[in-house]
N, C-alpha and C positions, 0 to 999 in steps of 0.2 A: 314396725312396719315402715315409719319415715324416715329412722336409721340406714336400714334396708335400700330403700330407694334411694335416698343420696350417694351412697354409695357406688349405686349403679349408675346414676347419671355421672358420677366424679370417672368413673371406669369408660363410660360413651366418652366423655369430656377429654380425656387425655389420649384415647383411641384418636380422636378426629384431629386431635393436634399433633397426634404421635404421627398420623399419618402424611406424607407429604402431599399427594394431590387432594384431598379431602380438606386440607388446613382453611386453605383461603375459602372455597363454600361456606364452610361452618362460618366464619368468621363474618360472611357474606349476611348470611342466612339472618344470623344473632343480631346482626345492626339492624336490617331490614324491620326484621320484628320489634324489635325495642321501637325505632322511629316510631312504626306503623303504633305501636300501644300508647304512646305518648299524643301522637298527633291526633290518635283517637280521644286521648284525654285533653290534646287541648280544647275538640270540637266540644266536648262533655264540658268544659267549665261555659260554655255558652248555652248550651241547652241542660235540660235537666239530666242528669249522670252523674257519675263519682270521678267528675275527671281530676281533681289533685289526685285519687289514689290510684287512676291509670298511669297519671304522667311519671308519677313515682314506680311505682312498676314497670313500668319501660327505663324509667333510670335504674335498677336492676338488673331487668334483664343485659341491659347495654354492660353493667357491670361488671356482668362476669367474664367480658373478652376485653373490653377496652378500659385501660387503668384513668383514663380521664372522668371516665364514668362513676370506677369506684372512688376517688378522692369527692363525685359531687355526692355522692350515696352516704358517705359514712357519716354528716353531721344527719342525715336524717335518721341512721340505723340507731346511734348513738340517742337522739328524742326519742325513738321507738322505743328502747331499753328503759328508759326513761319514765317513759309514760307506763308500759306494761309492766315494771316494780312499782311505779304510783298506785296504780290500779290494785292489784295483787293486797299492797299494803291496805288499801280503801276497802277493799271486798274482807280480807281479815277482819277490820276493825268493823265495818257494818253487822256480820256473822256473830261478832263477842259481844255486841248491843244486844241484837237482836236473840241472841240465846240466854243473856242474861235478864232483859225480861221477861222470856216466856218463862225461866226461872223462877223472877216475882210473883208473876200472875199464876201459876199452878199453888205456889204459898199460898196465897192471899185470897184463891178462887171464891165464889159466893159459894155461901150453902157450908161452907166446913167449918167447924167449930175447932177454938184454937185451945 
């Protein structure tokens, strides 16, 4: 399904750049948005909100048209890779504890005679 869909935005994505009077909107369109999501998240780092992860998200979005944006984006995509194999590794290693003592205790339960 998410394969699928990228695929069709990558298809929108080079239609509007293929196209010549359409190029500049889009390009319009995509800054507009990223700003507005950022500046949302910077109001969110003063009131209660997730605004580091809007401001990051508007750095994104901004990324996918203006290459300023992606060289600010890739040290954070780069931590995100980062943290989600940490993660991934932590979530393994918790699962192999935790199946290996329900292991023990099904041995060792009360009541069974060894």
């Amino acid at each position: 399904m998410w394969r699928r869909t990228r695929a069709r935005l990558r298809l929108f994505r080079r239609y509007m750049h293929a196209h010549p009077v359409l190029r500049l909107p889009w390009v319009v369109l995509v800054g507009v948005v990223g700003v507005l999501i950022i500046l949302a998240g910077l109001v969110m780092m003063v009131t209660p909100g997730p605004g580091v992860a809007a401001v990051i998200l508007g750095l994104i979005v901004l990324s996918t048209e203006f290459p300023w944006a992606r060289r600010v984006v890739s040290p954070a995509r780069r931590w995100f890779r980062r943290a989600e194999r940490y993660g991934q590794r932590l979530r393994t290693e918790l699962l192999r504890r935790h199946r290996s003592r329900r292991a023990l205790r099904r041995r060792t339960a009360p009541g069974t005679v060894d």
